[in-house]
mmCIF entry with sequence, helices, sheets and N, C-alpha, C, O atoms, coordinates in Angstrom:
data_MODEL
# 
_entry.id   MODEL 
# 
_entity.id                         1 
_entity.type                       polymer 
_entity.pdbx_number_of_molecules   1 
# 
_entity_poly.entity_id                      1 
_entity_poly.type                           'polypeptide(L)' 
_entity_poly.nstd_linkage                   no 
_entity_poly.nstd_monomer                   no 
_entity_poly.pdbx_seq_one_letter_code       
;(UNK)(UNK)(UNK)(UNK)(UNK)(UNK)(UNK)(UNK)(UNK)(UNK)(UNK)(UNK)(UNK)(UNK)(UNK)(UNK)
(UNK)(UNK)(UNK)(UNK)(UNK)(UNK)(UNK)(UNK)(UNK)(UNK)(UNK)(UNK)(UNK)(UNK)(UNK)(UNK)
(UNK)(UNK)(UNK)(UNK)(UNK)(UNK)(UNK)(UNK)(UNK)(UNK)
;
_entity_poly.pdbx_seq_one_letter_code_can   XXXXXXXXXXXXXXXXXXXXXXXXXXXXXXXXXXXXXXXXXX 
_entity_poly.pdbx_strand_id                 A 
# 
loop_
_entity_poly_seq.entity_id 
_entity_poly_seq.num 
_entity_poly_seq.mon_id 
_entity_poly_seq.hetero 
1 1  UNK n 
1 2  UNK n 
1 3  UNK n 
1 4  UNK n 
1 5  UNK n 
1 6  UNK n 
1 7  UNK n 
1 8  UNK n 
1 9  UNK n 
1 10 UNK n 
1 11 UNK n 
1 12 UNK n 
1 13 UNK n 
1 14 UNK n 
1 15 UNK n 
1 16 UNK n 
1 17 UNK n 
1 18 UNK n 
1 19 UNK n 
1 20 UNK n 
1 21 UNK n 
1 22 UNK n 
1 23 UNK n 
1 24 UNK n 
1 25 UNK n 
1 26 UNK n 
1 27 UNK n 
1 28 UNK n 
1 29 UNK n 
1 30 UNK n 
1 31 UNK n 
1 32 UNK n 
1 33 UNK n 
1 34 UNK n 
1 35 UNK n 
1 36 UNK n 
1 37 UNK n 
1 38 UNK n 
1 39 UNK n 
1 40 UNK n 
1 41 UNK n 
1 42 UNK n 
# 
_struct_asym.id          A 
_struct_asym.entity_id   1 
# 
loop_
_struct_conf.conf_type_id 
_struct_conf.id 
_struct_conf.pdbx_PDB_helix_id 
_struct_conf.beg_label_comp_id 
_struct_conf.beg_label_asym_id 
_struct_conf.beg_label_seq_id 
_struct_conf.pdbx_beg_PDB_ins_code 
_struct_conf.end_label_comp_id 
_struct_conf.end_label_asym_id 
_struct_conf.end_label_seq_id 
_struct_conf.pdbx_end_PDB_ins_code 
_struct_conf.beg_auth_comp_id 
_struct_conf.beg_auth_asym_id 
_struct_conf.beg_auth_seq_id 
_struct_conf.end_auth_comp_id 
_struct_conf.end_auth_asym_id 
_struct_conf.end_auth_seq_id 
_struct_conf.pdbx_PDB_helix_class 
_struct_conf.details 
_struct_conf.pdbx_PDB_helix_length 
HELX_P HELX_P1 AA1 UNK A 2  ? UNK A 4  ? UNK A 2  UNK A 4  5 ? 3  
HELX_P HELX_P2 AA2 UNK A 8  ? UNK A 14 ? UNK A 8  UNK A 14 1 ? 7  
HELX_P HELX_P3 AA3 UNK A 20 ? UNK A 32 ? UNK A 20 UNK A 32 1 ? 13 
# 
_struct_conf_type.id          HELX_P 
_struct_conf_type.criteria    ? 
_struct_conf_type.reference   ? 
# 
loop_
_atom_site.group_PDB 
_atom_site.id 
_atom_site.type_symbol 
_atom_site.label_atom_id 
_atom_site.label_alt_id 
_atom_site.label_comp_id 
_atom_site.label_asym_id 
_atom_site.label_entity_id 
_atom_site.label_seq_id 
_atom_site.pdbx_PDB_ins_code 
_atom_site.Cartn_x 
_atom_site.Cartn_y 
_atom_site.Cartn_z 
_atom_site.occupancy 
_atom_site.B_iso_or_equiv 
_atom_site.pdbx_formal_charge 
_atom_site.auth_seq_id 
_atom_site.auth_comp_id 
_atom_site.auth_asym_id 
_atom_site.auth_atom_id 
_atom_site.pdbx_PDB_model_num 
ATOM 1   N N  . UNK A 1 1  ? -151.852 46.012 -148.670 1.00 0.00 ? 1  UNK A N  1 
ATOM 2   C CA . UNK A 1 1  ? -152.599 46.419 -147.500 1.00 0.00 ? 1  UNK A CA 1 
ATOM 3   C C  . UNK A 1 1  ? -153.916 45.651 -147.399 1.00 0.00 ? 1  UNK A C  1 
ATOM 4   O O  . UNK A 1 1  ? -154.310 45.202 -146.323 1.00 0.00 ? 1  UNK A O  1 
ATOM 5   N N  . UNK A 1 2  ? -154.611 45.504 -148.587 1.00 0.00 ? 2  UNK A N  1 
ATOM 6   C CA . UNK A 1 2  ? -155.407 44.375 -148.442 1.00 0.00 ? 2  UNK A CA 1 
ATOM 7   C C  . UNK A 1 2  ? -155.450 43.239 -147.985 1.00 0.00 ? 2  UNK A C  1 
ATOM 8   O O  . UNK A 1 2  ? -156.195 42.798 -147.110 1.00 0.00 ? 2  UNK A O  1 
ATOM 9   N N  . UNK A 1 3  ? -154.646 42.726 -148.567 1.00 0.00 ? 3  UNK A N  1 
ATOM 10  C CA . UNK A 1 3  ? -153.869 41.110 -147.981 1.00 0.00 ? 3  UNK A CA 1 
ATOM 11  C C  . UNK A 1 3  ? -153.641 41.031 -146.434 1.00 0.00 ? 3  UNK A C  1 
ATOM 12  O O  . UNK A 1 3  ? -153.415 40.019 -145.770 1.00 0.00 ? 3  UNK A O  1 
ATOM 13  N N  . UNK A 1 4  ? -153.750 42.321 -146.013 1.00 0.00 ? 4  UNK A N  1 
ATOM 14  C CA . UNK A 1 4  ? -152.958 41.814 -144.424 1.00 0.00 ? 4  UNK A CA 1 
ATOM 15  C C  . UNK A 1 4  ? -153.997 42.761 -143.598 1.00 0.00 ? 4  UNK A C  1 
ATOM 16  O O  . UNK A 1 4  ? -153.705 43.386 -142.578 1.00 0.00 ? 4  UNK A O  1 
ATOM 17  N N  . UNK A 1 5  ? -155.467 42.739 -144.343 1.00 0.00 ? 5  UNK A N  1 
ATOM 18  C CA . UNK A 1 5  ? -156.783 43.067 -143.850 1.00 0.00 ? 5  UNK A CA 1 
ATOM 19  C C  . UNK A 1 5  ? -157.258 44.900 -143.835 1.00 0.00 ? 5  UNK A C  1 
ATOM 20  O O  . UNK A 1 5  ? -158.185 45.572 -143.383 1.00 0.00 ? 5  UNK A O  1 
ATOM 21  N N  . UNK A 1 6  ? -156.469 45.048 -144.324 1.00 0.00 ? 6  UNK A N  1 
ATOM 22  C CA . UNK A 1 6  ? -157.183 46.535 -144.233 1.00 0.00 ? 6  UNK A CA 1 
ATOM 23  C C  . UNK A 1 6  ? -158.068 47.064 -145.284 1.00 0.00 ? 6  UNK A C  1 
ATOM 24  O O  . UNK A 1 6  ? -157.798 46.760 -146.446 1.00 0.00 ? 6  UNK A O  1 
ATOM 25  N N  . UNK A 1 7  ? -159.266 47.946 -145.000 1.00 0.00 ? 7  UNK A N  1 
ATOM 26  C CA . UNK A 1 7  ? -160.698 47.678 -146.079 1.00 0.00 ? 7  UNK A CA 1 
ATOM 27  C C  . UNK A 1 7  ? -160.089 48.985 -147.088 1.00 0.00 ? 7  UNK A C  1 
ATOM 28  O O  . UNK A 1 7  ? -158.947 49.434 -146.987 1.00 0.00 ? 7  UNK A O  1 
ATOM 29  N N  . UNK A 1 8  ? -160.990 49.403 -147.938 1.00 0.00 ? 8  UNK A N  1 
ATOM 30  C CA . UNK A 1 8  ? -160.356 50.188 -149.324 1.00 0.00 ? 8  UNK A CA 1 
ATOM 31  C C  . UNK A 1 8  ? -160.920 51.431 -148.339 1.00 0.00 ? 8  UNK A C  1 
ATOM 32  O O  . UNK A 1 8  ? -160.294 52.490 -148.390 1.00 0.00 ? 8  UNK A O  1 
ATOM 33  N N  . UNK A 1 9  ? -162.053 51.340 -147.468 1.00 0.00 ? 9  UNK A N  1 
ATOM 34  C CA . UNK A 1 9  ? -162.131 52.484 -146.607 1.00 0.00 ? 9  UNK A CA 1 
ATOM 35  C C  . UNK A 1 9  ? -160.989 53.272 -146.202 1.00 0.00 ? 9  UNK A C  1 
ATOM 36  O O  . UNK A 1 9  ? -160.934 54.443 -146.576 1.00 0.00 ? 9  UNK A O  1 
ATOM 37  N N  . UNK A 1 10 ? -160.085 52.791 -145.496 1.00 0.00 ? 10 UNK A N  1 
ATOM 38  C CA . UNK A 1 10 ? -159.137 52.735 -144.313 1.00 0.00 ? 10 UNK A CA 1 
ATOM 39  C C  . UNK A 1 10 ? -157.712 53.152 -145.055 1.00 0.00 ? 10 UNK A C  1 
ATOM 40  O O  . UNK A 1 10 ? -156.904 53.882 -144.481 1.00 0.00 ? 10 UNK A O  1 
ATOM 41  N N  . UNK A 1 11 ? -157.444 52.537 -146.592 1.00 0.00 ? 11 UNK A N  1 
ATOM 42  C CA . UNK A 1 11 ? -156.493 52.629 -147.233 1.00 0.00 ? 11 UNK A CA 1 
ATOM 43  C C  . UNK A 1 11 ? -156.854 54.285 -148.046 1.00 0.00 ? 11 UNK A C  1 
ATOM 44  O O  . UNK A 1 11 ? -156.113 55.267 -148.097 1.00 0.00 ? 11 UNK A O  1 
ATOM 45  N N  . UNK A 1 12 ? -158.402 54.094 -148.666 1.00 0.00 ? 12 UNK A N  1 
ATOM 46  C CA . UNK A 1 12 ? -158.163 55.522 -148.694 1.00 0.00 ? 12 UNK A CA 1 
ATOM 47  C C  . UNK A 1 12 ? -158.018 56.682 -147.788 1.00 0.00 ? 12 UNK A C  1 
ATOM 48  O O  . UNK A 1 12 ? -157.623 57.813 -148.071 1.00 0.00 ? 12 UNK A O  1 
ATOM 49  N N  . UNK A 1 13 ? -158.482 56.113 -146.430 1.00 0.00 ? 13 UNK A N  1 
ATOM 50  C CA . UNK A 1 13 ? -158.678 57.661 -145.292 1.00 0.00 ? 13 UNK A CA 1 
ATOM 51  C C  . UNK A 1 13 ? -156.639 57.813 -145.655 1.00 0.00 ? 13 UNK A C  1 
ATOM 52  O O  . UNK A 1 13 ? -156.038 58.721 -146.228 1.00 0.00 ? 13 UNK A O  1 
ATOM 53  N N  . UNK A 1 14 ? -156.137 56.611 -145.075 1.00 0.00 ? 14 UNK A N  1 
ATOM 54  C CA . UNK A 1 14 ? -154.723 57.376 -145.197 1.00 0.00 ? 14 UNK A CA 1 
ATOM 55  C C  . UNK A 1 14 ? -153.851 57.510 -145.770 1.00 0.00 ? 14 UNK A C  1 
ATOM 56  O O  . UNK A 1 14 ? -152.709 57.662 -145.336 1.00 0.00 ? 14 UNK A O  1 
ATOM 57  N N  . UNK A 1 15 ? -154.336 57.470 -147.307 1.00 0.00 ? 15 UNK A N  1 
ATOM 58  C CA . UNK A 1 15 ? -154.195 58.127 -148.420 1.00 0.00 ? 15 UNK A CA 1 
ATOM 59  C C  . UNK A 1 15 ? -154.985 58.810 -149.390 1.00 0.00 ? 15 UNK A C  1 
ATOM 60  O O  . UNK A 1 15 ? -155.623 58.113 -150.178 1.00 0.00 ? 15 UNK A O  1 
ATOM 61  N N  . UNK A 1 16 ? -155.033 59.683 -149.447 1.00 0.00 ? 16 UNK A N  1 
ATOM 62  C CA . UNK A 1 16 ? -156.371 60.566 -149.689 1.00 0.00 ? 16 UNK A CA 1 
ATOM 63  C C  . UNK A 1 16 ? -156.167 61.268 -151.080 1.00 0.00 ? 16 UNK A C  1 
ATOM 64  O O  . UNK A 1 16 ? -156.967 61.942 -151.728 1.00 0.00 ? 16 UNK A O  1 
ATOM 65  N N  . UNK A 1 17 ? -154.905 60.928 -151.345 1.00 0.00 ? 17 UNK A N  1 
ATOM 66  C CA . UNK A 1 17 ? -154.847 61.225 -152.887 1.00 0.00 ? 17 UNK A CA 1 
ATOM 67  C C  . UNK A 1 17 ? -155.108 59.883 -153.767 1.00 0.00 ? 17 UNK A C  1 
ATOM 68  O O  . UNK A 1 17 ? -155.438 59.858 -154.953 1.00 0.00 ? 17 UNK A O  1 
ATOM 69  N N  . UNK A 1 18 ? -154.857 58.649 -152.813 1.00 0.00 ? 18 UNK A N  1 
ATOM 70  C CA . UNK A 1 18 ? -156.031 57.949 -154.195 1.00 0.00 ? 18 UNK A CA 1 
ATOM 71  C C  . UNK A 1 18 ? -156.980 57.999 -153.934 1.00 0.00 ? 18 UNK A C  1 
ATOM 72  O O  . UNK A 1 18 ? -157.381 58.701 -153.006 1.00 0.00 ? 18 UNK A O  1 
ATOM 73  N N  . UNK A 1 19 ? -157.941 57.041 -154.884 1.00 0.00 ? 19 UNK A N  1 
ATOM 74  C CA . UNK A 1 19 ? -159.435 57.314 -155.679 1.00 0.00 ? 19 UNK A CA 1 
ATOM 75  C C  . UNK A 1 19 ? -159.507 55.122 -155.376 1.00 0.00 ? 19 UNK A C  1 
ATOM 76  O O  . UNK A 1 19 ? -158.506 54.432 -155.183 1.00 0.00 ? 19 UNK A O  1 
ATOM 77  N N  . UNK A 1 20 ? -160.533 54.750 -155.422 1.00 0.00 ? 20 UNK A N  1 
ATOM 78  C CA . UNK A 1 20 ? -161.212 53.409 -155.690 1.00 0.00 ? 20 UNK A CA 1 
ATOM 79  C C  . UNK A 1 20 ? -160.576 52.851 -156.708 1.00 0.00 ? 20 UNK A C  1 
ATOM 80  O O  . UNK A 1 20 ? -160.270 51.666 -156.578 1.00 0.00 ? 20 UNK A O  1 
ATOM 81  N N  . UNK A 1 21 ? -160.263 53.468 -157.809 1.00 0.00 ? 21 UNK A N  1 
ATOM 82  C CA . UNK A 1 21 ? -159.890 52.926 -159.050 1.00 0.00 ? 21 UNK A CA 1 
ATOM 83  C C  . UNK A 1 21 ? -158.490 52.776 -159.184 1.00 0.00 ? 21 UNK A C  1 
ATOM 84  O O  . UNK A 1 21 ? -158.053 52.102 -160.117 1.00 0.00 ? 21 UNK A O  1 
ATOM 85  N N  . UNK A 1 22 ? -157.462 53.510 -158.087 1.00 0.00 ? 22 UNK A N  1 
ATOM 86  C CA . UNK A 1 22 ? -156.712 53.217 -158.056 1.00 0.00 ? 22 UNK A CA 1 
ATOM 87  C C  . UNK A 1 22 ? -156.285 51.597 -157.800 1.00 0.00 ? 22 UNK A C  1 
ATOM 88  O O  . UNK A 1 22 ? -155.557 50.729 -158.283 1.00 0.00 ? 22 UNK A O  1 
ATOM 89  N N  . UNK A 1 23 ? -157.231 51.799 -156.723 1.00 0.00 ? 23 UNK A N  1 
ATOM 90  C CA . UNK A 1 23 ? -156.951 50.648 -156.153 1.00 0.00 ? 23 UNK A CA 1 
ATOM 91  C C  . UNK A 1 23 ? -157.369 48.899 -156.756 1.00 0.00 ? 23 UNK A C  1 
ATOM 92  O O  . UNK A 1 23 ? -156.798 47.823 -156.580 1.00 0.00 ? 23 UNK A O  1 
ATOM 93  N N  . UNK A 1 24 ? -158.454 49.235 -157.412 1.00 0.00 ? 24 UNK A N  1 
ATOM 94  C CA . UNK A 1 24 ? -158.759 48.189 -158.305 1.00 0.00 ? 24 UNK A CA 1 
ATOM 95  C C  . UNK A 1 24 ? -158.248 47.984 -159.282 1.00 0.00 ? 24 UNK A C  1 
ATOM 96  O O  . UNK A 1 24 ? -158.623 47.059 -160.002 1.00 0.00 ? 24 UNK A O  1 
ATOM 97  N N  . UNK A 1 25 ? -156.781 49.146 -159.748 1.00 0.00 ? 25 UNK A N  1 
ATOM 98  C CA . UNK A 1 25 ? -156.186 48.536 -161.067 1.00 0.00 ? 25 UNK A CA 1 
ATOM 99  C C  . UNK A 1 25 ? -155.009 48.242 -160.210 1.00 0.00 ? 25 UNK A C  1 
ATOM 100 O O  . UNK A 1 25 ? -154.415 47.284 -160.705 1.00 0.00 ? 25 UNK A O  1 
ATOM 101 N N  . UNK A 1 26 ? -154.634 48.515 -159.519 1.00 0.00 ? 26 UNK A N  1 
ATOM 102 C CA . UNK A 1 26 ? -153.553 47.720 -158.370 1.00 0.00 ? 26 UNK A CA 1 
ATOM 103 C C  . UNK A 1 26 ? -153.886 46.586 -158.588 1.00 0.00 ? 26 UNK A C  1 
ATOM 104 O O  . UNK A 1 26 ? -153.027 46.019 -159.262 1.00 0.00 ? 26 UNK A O  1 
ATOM 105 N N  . UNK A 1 27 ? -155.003 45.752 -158.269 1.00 0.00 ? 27 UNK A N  1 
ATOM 106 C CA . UNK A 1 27 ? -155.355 44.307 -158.200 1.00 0.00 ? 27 UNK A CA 1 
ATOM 107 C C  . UNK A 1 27 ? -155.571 43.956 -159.504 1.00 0.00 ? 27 UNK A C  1 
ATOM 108 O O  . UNK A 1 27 ? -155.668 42.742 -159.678 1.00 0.00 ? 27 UNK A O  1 
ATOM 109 N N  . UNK A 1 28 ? -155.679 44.668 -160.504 1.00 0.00 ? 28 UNK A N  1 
ATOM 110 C CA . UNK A 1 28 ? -155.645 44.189 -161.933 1.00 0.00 ? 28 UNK A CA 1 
ATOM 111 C C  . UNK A 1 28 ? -154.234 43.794 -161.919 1.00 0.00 ? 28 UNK A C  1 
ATOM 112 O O  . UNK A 1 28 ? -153.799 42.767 -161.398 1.00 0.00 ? 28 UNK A O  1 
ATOM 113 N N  . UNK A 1 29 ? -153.545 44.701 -162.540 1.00 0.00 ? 29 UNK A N  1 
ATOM 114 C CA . UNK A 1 29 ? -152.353 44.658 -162.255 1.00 0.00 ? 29 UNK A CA 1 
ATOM 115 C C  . UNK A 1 29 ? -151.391 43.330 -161.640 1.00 0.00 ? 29 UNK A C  1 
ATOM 116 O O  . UNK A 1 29 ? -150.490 42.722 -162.219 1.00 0.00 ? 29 UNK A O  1 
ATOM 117 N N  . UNK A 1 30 ? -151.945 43.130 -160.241 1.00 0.00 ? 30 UNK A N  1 
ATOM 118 C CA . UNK A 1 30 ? -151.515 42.199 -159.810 1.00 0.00 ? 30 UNK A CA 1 
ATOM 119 C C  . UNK A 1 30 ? -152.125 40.899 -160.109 1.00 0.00 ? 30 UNK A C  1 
ATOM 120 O O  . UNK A 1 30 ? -151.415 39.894 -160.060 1.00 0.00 ? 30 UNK A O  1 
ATOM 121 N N  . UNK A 1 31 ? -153.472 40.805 -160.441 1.00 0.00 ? 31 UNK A N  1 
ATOM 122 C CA . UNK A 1 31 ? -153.795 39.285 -161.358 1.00 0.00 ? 31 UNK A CA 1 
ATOM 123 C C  . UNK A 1 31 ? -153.779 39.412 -162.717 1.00 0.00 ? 31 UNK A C  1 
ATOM 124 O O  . UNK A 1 31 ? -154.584 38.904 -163.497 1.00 0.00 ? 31 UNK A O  1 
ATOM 125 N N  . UNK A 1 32 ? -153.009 39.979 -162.933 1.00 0.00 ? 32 UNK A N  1 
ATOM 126 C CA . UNK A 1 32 ? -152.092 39.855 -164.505 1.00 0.00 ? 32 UNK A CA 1 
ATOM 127 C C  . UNK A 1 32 ? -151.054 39.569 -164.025 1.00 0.00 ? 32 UNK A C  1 
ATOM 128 O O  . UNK A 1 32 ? -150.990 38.367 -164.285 1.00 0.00 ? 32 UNK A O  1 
ATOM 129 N N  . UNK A 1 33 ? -150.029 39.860 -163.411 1.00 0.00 ? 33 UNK A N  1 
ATOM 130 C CA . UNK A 1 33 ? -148.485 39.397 -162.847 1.00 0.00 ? 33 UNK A CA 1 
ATOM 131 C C  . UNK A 1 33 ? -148.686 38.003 -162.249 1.00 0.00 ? 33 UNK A C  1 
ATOM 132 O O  . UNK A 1 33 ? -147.610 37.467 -161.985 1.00 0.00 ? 33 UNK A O  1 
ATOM 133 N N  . UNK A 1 34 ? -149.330 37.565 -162.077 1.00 0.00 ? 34 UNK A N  1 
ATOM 134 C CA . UNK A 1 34 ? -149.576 36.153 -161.711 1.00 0.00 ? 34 UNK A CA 1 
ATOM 135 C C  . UNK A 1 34 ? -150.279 35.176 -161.995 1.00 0.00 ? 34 UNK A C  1 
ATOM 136 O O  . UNK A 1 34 ? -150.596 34.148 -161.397 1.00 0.00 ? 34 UNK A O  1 
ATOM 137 N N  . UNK A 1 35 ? -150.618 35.849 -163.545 1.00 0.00 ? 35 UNK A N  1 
ATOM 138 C CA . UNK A 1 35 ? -151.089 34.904 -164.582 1.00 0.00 ? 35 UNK A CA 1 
ATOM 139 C C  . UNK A 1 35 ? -149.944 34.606 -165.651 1.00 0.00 ? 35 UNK A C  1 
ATOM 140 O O  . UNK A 1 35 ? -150.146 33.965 -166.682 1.00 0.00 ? 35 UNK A O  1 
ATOM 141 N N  . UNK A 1 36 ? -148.913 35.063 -165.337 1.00 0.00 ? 36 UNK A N  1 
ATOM 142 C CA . UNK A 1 36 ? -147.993 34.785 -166.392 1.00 0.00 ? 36 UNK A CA 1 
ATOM 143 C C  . UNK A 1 36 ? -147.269 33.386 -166.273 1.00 0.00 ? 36 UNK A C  1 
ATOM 144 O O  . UNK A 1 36 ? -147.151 33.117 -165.078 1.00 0.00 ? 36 UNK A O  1 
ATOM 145 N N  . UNK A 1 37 ? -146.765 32.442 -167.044 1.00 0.00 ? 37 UNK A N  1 
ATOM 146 C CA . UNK A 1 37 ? -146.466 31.541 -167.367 1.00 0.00 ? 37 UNK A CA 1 
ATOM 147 C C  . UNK A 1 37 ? -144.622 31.678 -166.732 1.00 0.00 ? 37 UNK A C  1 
ATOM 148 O O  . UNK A 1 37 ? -143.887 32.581 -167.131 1.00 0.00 ? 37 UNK A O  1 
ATOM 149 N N  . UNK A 1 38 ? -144.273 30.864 -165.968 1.00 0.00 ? 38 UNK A N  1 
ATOM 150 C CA . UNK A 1 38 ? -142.921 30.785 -165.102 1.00 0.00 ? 38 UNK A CA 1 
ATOM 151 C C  . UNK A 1 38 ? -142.365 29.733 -165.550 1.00 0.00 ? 38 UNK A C  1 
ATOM 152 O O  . UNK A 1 38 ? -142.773 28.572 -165.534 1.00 0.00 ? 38 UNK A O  1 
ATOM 153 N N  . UNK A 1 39 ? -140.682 30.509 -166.263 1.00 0.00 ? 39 UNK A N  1 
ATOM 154 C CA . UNK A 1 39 ? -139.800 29.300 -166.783 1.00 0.00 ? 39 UNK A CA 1 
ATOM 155 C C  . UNK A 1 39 ? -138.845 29.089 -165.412 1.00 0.00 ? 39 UNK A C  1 
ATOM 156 O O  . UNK A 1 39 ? -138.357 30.065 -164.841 1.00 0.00 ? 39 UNK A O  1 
ATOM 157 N N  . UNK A 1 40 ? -138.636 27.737 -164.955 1.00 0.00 ? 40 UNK A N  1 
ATOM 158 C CA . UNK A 1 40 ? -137.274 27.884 -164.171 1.00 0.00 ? 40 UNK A CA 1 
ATOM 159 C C  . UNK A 1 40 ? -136.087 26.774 -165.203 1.00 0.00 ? 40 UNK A C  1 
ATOM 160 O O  . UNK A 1 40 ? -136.195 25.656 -165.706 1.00 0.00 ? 40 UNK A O  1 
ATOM 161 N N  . UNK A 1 41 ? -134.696 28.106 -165.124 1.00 0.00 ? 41 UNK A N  1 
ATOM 162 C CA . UNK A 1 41 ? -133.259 27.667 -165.568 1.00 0.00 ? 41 UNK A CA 1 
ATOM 163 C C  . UNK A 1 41 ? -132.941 26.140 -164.680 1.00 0.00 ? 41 UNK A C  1 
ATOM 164 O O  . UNK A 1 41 ? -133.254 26.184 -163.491 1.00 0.00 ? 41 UNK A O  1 
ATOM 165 N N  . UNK A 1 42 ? -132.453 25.056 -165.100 1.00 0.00 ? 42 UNK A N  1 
ATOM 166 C CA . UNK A 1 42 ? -132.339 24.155 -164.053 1.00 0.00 ? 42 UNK A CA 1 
ATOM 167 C C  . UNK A 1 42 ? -130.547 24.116 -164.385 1.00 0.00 ? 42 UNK A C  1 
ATOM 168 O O  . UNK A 1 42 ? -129.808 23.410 -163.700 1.00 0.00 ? 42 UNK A O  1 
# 
């Protein structure tokens, strides 16, 4: 939801059971998954 512009405001109004921190280990999370090292089978 970030990516396609919406502020952590807006993501929490319409979800109100997360918290900030949710959301910043979301993006942890996700720059760890795309720090990982990619084999391709040829």
């Amino acid at each position: 939801m970030l990516a396609g512009g919406a502020t952590e405001a807006e993501i929490l109004a319409d979800y109100p059971y997360l918290e900030p921190d949710d959301i910043r280990a979301s993006l942890e999370y996700a720059a760890a998954q795309i720090d990982h090292a990619v084999v391709l089978a040829a």
